[in-house]
N, C-alpha and C positions, 0 to 999 in steps of 0.2 A: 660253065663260064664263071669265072669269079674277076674283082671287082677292086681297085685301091681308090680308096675317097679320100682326099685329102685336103684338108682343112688349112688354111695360112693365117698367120699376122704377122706380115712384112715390117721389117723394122729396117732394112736397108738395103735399100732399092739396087742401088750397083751393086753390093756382094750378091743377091738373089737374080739380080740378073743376069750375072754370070752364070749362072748356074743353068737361067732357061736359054741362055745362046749355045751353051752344048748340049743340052738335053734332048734335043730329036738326033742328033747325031747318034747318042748311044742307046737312044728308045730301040729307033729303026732297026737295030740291030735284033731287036725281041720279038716276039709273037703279040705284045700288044696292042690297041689302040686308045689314042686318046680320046673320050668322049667328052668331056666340058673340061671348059680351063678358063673360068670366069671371072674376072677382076672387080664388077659391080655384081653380083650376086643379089636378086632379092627374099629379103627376109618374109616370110609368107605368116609365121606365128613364132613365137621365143622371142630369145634374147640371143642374137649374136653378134658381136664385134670385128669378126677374122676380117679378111682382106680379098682372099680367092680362095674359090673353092674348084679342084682336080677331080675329076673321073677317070680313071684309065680302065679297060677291060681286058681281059688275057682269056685264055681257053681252058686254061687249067690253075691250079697253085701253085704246079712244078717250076710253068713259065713264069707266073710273075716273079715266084724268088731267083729263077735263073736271072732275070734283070736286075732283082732289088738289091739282090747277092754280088751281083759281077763287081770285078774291081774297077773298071773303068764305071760303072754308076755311081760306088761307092766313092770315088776320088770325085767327081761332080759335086755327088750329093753334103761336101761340106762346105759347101756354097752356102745349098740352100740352109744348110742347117744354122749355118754362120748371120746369114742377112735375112730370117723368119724362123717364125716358132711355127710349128706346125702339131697337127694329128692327123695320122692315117691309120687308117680300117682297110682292112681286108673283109671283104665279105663275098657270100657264095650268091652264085644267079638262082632264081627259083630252079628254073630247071637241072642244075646241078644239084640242088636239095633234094626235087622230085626224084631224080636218080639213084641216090643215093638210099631215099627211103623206099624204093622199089626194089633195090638190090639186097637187104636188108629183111624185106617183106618173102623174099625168095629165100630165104637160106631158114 
């Protein structure tokens, strides 16, 4: 399982909202699921200013870049890029690390 976390600070609200009224349309299309999609976010220790914070989860790397890649996300996706600054990570689920270093531990 791996993981796209994404970080926002919206800077304008209509262009970014454009962006999430098609966004399940071309998700559904993918093997992912969206896990948090949080607009008040609390701050639990640090320092952070963002806006919302994104979970999506996928099965694999291949699907998430099959989504993040496709041309129909990427014509969305200047939305969001247009009306928030963002950062996302890709990261791996434990159990995908576990597998990996059992596959590894075999060879």
């Amino acid at each position: 399982m791996v993981y796209a976390i994404a970080q926002l600070w919206i800077h304008d609200a209509a262009t970014y909202g454009r962006y999430v009224e098609r966004f399940m349309e071309v998700f559904r299309k993918y093997k992912g699921h969206v896990l948090v999609a949080d607009e008040s976010p609390v701050v639990l220790e640090g320092a952070w200013d963002g806006t919302k914070v994104v979970v999506l989860s996928f099965p694999d790397e291949e699907s998430l870049r099959a989504w993040a890649e496709s041309p129909e996300y990427l014509e969305i996706a200047q939305d969001r890029k247009a009306g928030a600054k963002s950062v996302i990570v890709m990261v791996q689920g434990i159990a995908s690390r576990a597998g990996v270093a059992q596959e590894v531990a075999k060879t």
